[in-house]
FIMAR-740806 format. One record per residue (C-alpha): residue number from 1; x, z, y; residue in one letter. Coordinates in steps of 0.1 Angstrom, whole numbers. Example, Ala and Ser with C-alpha at 12.3 -4.5 7.8 and 13.67 -1.06 7.14 Angstrom:
residues 2
<pos = 1 u = 123 w = 78 v = -45 code = A>
<pos = 2 u = 137 w = 71 v = -11 code = S>
END
This chain:
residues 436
<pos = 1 u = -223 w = 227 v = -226 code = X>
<pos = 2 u = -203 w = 248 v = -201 code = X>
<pos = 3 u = -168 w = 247 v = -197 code = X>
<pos = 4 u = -144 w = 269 v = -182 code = X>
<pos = 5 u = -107 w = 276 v = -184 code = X>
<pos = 6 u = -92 w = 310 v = -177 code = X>
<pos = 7 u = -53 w = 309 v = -166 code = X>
<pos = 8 u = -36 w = 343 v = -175 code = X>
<pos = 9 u = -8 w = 359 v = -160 code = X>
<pos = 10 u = -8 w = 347 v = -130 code = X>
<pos = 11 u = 7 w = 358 v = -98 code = X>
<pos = 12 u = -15 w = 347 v = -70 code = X>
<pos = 13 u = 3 w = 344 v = -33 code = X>
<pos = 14 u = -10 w = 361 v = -4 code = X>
<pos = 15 u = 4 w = 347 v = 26 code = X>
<pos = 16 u = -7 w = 365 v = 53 code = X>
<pos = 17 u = 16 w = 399 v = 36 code = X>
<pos = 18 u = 40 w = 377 v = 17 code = X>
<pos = 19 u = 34 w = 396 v = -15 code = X>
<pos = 20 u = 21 w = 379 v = -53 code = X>
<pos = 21 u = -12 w = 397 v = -67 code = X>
<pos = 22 u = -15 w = 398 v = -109 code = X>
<pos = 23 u = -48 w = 384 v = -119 code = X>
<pos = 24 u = -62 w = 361 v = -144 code = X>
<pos = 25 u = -84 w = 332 v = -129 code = X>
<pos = 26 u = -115 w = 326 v = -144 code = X>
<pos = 27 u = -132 w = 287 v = -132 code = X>
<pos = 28 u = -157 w = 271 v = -145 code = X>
<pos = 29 u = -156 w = 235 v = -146 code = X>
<pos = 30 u = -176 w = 209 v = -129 code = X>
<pos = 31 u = -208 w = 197 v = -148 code = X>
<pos = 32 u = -210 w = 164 v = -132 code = X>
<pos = 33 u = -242 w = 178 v = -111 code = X>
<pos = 34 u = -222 w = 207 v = -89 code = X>
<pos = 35 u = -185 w = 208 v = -86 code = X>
<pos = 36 u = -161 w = 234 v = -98 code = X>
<pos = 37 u = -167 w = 273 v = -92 code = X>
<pos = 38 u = -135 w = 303 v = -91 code = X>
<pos = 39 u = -159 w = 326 v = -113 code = X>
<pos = 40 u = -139 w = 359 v = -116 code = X>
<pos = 41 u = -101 w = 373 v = -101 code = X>
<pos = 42 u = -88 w = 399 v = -117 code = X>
<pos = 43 u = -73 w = 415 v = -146 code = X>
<pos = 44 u = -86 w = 412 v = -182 code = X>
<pos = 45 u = -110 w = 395 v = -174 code = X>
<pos = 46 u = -135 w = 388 v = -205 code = X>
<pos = 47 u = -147 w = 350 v = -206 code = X>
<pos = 48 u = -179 w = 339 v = -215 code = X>
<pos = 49 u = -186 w = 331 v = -254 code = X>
<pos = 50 u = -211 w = 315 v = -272 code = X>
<pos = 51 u = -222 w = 284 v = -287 code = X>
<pos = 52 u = -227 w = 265 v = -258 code = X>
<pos = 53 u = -193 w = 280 v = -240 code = X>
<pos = 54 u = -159 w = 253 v = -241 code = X>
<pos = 55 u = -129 w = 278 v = -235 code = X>
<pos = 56 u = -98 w = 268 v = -227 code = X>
<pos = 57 u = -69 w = 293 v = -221 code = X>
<pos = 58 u = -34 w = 290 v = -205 code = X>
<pos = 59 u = -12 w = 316 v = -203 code = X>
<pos = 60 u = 8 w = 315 v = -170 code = X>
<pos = 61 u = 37 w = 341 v = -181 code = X>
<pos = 62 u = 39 w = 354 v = -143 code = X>
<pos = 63 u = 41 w = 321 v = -127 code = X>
<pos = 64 u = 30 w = 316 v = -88 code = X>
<pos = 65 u = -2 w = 304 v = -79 code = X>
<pos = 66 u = -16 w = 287 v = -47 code = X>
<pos = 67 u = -42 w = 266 v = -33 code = X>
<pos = 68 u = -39 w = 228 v = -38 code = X>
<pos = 69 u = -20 w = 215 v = -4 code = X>
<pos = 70 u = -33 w = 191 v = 21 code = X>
<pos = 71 u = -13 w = 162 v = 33 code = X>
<pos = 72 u = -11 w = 152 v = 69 code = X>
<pos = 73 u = 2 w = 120 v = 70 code = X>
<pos = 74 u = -10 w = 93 v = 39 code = X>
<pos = 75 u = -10 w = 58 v = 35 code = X>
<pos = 76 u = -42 w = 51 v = 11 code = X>
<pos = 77 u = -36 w = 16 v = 18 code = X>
<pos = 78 u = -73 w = 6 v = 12 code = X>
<pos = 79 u = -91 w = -12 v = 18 code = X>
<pos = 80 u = -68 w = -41 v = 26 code = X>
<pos = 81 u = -35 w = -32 v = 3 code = X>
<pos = 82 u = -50 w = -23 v = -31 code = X>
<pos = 83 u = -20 w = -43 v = -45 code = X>
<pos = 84 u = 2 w = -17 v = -37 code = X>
<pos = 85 u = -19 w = 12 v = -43 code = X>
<pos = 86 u = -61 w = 19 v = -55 code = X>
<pos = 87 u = -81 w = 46 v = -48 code = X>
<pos = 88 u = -78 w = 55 v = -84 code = X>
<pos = 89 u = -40 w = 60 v = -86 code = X>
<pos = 90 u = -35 w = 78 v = -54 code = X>
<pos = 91 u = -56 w = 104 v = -68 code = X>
<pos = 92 u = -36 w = 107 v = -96 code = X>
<pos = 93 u = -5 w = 108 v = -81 code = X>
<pos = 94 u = -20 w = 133 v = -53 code = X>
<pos = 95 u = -37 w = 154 v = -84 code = X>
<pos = 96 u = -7 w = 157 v = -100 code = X>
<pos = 97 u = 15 w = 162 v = -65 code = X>
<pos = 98 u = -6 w = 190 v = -59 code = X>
<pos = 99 u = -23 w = 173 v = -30 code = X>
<pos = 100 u = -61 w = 180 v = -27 code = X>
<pos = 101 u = -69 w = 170 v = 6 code = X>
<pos = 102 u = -55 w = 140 v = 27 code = X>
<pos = 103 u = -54 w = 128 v = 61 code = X>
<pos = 104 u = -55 w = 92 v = 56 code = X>
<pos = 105 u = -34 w = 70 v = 89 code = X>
<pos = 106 u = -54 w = 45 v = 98 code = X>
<pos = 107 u = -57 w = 10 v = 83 code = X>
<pos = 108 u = -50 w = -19 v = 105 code = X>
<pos = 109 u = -46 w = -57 v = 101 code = X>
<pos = 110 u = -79 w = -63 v = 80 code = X>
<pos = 111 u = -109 w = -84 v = 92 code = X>
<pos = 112 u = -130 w = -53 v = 98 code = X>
<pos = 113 u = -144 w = -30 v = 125 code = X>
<pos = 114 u = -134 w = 4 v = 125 code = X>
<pos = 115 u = -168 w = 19 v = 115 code = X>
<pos = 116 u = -167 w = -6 v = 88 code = X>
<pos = 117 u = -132 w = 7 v = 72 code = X>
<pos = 118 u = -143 w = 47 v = 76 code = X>
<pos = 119 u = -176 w = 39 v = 58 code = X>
<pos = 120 u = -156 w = 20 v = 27 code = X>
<pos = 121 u = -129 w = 49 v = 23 code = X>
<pos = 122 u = -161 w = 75 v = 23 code = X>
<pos = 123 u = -184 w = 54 v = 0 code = X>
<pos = 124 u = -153 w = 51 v = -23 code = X>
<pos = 125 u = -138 w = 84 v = -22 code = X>
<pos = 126 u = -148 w = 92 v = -54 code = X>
<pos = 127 u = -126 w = 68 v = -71 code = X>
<pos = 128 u = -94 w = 89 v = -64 code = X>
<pos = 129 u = -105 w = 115 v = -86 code = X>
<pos = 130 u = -117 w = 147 v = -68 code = X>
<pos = 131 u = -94 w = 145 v = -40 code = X>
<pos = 132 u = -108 w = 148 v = -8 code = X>
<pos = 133 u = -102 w = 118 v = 21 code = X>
<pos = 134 u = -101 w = 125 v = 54 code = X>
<pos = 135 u = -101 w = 96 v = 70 code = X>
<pos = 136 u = -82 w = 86 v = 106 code = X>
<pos = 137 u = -92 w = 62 v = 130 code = X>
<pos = 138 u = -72 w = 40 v = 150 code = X>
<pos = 139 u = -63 w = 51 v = 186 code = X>
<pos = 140 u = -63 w = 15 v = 198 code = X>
<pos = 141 u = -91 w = -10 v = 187 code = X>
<pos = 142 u = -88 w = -45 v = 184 code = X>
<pos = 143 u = -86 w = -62 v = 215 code = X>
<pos = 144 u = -64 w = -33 v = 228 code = X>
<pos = 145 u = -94 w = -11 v = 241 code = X>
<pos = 146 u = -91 w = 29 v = 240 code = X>
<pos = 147 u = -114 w = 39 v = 210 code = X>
<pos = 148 u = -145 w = 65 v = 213 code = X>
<pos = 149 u = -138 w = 95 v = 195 code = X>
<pos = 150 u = -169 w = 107 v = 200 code = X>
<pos = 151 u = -185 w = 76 v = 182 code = X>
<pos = 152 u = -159 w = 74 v = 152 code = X>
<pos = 153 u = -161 w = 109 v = 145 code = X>
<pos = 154 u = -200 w = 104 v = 141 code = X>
<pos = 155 u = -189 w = 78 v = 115 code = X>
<pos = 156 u = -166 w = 101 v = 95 code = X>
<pos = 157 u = -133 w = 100 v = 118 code = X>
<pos = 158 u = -115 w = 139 v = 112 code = X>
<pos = 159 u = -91 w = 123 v = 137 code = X>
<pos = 160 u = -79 w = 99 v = 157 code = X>
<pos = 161 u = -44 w = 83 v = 149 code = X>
<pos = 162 u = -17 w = 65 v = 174 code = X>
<pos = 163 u = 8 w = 42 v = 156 code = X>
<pos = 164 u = 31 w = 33 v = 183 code = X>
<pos = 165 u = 17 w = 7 v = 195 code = X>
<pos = 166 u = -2 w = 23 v = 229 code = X>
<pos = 167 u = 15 w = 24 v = 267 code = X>
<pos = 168 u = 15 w = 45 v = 285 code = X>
<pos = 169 u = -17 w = 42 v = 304 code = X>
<pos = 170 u = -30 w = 36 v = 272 code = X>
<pos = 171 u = -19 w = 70 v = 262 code = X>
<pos = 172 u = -32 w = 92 v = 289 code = X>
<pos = 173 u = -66 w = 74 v = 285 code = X>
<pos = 174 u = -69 w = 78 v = 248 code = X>
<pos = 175 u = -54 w = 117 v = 253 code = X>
<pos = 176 u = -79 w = 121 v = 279 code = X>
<pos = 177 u = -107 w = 107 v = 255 code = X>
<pos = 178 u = -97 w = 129 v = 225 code = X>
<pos = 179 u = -94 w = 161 v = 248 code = X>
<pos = 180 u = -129 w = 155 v = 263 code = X>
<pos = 181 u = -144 w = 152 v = 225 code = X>
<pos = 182 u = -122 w = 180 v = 212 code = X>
<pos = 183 u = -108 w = 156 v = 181 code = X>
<pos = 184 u = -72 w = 158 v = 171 code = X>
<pos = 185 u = -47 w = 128 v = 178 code = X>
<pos = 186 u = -19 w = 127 v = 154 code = X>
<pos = 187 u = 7 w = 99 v = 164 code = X>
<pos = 188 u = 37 w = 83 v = 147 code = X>
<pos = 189 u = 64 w = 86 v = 183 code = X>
<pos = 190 u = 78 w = 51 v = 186 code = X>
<pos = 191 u = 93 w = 32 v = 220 code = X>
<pos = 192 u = 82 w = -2 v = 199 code = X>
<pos = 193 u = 106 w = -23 v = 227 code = X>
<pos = 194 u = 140 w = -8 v = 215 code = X>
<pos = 195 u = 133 w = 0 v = 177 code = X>
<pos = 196 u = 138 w = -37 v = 164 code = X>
<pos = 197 u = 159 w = -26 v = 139 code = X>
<pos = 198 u = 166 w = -18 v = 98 code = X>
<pos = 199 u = 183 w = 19 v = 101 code = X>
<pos = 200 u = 199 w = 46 v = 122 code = X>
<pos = 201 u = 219 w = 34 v = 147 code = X>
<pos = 202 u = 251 w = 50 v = 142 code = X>
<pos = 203 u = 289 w = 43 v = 121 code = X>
<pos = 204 u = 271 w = 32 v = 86 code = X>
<pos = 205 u = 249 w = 9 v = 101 code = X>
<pos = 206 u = 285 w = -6 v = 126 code = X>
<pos = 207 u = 297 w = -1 v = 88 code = X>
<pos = 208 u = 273 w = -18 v = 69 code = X>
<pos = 209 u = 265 w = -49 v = 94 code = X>
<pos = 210 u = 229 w = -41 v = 98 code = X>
<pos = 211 u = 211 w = -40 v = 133 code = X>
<pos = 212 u = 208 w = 3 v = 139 code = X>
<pos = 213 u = 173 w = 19 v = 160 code = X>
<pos = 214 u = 189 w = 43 v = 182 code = X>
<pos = 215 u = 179 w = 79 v = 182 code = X>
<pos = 216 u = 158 w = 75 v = 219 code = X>
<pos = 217 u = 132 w = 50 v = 203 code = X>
<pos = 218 u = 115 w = 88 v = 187 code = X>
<pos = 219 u = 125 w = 108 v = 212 code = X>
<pos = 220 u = 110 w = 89 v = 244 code = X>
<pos = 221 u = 77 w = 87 v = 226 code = X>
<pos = 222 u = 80 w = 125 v = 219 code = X>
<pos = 223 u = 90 w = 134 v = 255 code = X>
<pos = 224 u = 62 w = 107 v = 270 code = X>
<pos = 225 u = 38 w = 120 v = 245 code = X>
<pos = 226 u = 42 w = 158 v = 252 code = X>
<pos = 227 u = 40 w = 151 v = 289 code = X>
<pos = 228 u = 4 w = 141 v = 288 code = X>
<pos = 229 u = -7 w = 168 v = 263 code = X>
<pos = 230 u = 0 w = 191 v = 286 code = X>
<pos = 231 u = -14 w = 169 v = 315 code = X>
<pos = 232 u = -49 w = 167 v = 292 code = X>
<pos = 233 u = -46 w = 197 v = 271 code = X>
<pos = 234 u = -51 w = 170 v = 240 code = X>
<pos = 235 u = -50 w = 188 v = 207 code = X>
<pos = 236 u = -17 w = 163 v = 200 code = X>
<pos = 237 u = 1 w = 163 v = 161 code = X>
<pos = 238 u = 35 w = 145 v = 160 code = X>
<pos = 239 u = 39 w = 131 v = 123 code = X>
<pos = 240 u = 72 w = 128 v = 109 code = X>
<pos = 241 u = 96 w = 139 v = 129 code = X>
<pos = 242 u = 135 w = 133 v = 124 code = X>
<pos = 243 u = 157 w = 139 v = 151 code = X>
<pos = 244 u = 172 w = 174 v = 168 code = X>
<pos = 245 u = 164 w = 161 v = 203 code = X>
<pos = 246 u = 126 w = 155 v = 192 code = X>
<pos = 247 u = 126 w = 190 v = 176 code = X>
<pos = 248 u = 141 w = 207 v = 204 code = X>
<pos = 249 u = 116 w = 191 v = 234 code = X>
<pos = 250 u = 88 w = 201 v = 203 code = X>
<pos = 251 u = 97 w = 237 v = 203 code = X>
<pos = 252 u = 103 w = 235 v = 244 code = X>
<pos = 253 u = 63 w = 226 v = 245 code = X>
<pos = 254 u = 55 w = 246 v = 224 code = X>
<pos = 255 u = 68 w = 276 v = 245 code = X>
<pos = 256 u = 54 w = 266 v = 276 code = X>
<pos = 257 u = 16 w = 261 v = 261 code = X>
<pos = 258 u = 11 w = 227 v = 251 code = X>
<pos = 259 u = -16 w = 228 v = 225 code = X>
<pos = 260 u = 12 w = 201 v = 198 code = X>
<pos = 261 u = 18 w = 209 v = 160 code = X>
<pos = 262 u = 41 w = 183 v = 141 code = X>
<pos = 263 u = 51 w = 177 v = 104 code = X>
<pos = 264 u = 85 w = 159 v = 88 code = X>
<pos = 265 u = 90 w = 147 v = 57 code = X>
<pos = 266 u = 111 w = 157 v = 27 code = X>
<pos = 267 u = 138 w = 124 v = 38 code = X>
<pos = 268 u = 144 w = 135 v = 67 code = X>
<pos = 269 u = 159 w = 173 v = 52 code = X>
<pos = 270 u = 176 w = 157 v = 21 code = X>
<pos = 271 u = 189 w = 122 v = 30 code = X>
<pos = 272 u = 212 w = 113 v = 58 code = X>
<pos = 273 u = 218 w = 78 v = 69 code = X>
<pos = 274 u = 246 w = 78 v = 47 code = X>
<pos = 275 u = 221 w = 74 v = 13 code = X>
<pos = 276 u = 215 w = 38 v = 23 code = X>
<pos = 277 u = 247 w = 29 v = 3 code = X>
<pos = 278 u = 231 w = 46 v = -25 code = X>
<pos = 279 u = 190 w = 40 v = -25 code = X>
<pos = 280 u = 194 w = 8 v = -4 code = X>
<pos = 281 u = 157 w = -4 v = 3 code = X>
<pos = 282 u = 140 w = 25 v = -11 code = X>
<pos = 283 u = 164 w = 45 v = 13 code = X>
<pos = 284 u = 149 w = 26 v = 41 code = X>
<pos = 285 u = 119 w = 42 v = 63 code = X>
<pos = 286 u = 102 w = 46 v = 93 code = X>
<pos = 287 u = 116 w = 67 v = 116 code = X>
<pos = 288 u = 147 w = 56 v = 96 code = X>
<pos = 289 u = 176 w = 86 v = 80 code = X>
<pos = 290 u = 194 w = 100 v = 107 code = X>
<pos = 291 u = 222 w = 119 v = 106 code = X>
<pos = 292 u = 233 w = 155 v = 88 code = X>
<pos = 293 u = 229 w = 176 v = 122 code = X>
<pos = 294 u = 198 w = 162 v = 121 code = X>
<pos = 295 u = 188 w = 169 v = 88 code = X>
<pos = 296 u = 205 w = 204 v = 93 code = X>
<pos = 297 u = 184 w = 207 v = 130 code = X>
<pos = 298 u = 149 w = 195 v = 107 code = X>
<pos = 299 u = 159 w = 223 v = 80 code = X>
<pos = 300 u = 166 w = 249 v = 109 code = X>
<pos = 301 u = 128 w = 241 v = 127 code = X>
<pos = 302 u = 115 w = 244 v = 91 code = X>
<pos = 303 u = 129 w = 280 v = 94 code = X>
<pos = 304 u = 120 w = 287 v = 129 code = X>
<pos = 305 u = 87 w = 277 v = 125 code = X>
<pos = 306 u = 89 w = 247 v = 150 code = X>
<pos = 307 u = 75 w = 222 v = 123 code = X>
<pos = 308 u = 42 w = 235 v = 110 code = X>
<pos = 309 u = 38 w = 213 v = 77 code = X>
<pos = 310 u = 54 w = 186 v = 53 code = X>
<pos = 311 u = 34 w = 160 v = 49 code = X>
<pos = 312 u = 41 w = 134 v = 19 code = X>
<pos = 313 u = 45 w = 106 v = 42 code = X>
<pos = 314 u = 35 w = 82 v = 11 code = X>
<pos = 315 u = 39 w = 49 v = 21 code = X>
<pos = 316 u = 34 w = 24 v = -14 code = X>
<pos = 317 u = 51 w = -11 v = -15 code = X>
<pos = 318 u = 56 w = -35 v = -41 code = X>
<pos = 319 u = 88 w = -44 v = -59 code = X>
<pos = 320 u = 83 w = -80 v = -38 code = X>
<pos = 321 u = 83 w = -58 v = -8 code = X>
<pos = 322 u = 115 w = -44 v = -15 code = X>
<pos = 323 u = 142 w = -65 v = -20 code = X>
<pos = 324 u = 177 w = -61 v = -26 code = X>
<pos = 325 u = 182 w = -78 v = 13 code = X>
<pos = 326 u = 179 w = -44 v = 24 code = X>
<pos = 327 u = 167 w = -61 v = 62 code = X>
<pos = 328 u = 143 w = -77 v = 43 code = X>
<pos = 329 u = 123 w = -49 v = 29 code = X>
<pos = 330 u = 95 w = -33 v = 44 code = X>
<pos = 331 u = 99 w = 8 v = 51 code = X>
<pos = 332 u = 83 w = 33 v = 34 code = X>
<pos = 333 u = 85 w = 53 v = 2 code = X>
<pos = 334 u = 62 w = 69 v = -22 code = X>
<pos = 335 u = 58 w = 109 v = -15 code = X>
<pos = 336 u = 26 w = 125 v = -28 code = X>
<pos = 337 u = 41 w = 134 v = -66 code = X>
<pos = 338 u = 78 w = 147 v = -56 code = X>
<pos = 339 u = 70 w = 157 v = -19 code = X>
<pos = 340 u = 65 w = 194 v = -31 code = X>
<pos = 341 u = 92 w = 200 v = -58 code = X>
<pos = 342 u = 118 w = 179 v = -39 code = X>
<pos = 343 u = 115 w = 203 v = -9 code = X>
<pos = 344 u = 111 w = 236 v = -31 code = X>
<pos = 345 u = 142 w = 226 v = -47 code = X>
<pos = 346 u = 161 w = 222 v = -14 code = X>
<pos = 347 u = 142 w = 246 v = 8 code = X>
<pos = 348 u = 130 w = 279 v = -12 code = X>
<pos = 349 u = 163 w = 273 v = -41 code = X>
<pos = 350 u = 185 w = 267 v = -16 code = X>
<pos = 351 u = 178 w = 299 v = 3 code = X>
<pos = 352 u = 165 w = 282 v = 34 code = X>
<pos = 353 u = 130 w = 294 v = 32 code = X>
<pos = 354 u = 107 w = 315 v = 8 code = X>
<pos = 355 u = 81 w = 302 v = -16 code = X>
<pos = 356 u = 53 w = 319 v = 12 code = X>
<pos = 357 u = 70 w = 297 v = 43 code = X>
<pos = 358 u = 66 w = 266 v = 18 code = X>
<pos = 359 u = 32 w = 273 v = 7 code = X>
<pos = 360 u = 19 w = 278 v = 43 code = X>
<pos = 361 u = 42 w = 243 v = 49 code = X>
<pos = 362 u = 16 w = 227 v = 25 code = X>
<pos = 363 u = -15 w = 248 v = 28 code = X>
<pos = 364 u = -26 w = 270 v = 54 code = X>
<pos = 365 u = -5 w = 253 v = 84 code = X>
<pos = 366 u = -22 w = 220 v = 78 code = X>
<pos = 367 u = -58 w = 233 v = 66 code = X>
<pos = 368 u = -56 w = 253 v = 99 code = X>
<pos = 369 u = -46 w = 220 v = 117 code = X>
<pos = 370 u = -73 w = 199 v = 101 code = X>
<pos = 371 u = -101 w = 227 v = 99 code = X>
<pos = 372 u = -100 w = 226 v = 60 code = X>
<pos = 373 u = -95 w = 257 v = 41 code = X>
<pos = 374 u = -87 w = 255 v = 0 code = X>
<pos = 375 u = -92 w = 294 v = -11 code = X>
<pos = 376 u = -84 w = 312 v = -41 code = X>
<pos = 377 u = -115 w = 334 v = -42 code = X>
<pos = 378 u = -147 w = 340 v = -60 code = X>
<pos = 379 u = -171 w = 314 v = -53 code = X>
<pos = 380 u = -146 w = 288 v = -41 code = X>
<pos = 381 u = -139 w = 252 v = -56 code = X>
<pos = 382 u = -111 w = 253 v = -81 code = X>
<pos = 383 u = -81 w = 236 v = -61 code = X>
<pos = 384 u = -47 w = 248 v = -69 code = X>
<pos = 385 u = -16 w = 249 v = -82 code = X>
<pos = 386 u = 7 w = 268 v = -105 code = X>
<pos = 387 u = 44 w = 271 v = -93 code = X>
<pos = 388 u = 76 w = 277 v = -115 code = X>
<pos = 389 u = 110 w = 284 v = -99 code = X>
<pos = 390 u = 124 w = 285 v = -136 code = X>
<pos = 391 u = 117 w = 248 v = -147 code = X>
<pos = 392 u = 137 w = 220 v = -134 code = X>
<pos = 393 u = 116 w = 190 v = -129 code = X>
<pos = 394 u = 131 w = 155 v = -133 code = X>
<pos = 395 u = 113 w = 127 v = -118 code = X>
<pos = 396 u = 107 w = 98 v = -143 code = X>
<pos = 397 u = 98 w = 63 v = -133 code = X>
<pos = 398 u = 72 w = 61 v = -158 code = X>
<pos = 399 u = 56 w = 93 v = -149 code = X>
<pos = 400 u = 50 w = 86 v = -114 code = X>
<pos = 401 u = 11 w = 76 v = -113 code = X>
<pos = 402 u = 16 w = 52 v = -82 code = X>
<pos = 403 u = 8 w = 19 v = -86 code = X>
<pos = 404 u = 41 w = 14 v = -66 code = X>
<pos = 405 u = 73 w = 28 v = -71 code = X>
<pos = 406 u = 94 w = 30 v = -41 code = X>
<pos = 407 u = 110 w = 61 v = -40 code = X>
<pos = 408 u = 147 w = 72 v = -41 code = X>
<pos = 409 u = 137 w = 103 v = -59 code = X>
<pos = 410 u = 132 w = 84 v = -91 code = X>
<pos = 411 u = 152 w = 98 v = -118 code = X>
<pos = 412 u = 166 w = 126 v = -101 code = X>
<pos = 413 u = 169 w = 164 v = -117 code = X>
<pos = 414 u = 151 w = 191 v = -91 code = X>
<pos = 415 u = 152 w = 229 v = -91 code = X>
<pos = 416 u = 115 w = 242 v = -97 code = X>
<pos = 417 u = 83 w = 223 v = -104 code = X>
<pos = 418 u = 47 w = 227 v = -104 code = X>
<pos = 419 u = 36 w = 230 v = -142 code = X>
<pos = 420 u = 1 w = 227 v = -135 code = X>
<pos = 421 u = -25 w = 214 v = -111 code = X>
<pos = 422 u = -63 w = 222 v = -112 code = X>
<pos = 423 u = -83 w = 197 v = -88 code = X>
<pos = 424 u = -120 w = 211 v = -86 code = X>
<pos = 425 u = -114 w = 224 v = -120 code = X>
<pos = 426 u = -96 w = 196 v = -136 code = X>
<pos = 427 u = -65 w = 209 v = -149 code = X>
<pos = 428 u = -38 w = 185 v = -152 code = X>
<pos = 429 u = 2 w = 192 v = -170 code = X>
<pos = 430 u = 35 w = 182 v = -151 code = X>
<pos = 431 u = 46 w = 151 v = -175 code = X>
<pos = 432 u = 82 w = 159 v = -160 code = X>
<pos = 433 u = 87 w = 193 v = -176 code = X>
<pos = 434 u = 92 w = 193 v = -212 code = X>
<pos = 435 u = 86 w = 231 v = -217 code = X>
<pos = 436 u = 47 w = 244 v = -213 code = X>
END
């Protein structure tokens, strides 16, 4: 039996002119043996038929269509934390996030060498569904030792990542390394000796009693870190960014040559510091809220083209894992199912940005950063996404596909949603919309 599904109506975005292009989409779906296949673009298009056809058809009525978006920054937390999230719900929540690709940080704290924990997230890729892995490998092994990118990257490494925890002698060797073997470095920019803290140091953390990280724990890391791109001419990626000072030294380097891309998150453009009284420990993350020139100075490199992507920055935790003692609670929050519609309904609604500036935000910046390219084309894997900007989307707790549920997005009415997402030609229906 062959199985396709032909979308209607559909407005497919072209980027590189900023225009939409009418066509139906013809795919044909994965028979197990070979994956998924974009079989004909175009306007009444006439489907296959006969006995041994399966045919399903979805009318679009106009709606945008893009490729499926690739994450830079994803904890897949296994192996070693499959209590907070499996294999098996990340790819739903990334299927139905609109995530088809992720960069994975790396895993630390587990009994296991490095070649060990790349070789486990490859053999069991194929538990998340469809959704492609790309797995990172730490910058710092074990006992503290420079890694060899060369040698991970012959084990599956797509590239190498820094969590904070390297000096600064340690930094120039493993920047030196990475340049030498042409393999990106994507670090997390954190001065580890002065960011013992639970939030933003500032009034509502004097306010609330609780010990603040000031602003230059990010920002020396950022200024240290772009000093020795430029003195290797490392290809460097600076995840989650969240302060104007970082942004404006970013956008400096940038300028003057040094070979740096960076991403933020959708916290760090909607929350402010403030929100803590609000979310309390699903409010709490790593860099922590800052302040609203910040989160105006994030929404104003977004514009400028400064920040290249938004990455979900999905970090499970248990319910155990956050408490109500908010300097008890471990940072992160869930990001791969509201990352997109959160920041389409305060980016592109709000005026900010277009839909095209958002879609390269998710797709084409960080395919081009990572080398990975999802196409809407004849012959390509079926990976993408259909956009409304007339649907509200509002984000249920029982809807979220996470085994975890740490997010203060829960609940929460947004402006626009994806309807539909097709991972290598499995379609799959927004539960958050009631309409369609």
């Amino acid at each position: 039996m062959e199985r396709y599904i032909l979308l209607q109506n559909a407005r497919i975005a072209d980027t590189q002119t900023s225009t939409l292009r009418d066509s139906d989409i013809l795919i044909r779906r994965s028979d197990g043996e070979s994956g998924s296949e974009i079989v004909a673009l175009g306007e009444d298009i006439t489907p296959p038929s006969g006995k041994n056809v399966m045919l399903r058809t979805l009318n679009l009525f106009g709606r945008i269509v893009c490729p499926s978006f690739t994450d830079m920054r994803c904890d897949i937390c296994e192996p070693g934390s499959r209590n907070r999230e499996s294999f098996e719900t990340l790819g739903e929540a990334a299927a139905y996030g609109g995530f088809g690709a992720l960069l994975s940080v790396p895993i630390s704290g587990i009994d296991a060498d490095e070649e060990t924990v790349i070789s486990y997230i490859l053999q069991n890729e194929k538990r998340a569904g469809r959704i492609k892995i790309y797995p990172s490998a730490p910058a710092l092994l074990r006992d503290r030792s420079p890694c060899d990118p060369s040698r991970l990257r012959d084990c599956g490494a797509c590239a190498i990542g820094e969590s904070g925890a390297a000096s600064t002698s340690e930094m120039l060797a493993i920047m030196r390394s990475c340049a030498e073997n042409d393999i990106l470095l994507v670090t997390h920019c954190e001065d580890r000796s002065i960011s013992d803290g639970d939030m933003h140091l500032g009034h509502i953390s004097s306010m609330l009693g609780y010990k603040g990280i000031p602003y230059a724990a990010e920002e020396i890391a950022v200024a240290r870190n772009l000093l020795l791109a430029a003195e290797t001419s490392c290809r460097l990626h600076i995840s989650h960014v969240s302060t104007k000072r970082s942004l404006d030294m970013i956008r400096n380097a940038k300028k003057s040559g040094v070979n740096v891309t960076c991403d933020t998150a959708v916290q760090y453009f909607t929350l402010t510091d403030s929100d803590v009284f609000y979310y309390s420990a699903n409010a709490k993350v790593e860099p922590p809220l800052r302040t609203s020139d910040d989160v105006a100075a994030v929404i104003e490199a977004l514009k400028d083209g400064t920040i290249d992507c938004i990455c979900s920055d999905h970090a499970p935790r248990t319910y155990a894992e956050k408490p109500s003692d908010f300097t008890k609670a471990l940072p992160g929050i869930i990001g791969l199912q509201s990352a997109f519609t959160v920041a389409l309904s305060s980016l592109v609604m709000e005026s900010h940005i277009t839909i095209f500036d958002l879609i390269r935000l998710f797709c084409d910046n960080p395919a081009s950063i990572l080398g990975h390219f999802f196409k809407i084309e004849v012959g390509a894997p079926a990976y993408l996404n259909v956009i409304s900007l007339e649907h509200d989307t509002f984000f249920q707790v029982q809807n979220i596909k996470s085994k975890s549920k740490n997010s203060p997005y829960l609940e929460t009415s947004f402006r626009g949603c994806l309807t539909h997402t097709v991972i290598d030609g499995i379609l799959n229906t927004n539960p958050d919309i009631s309409e369609f």
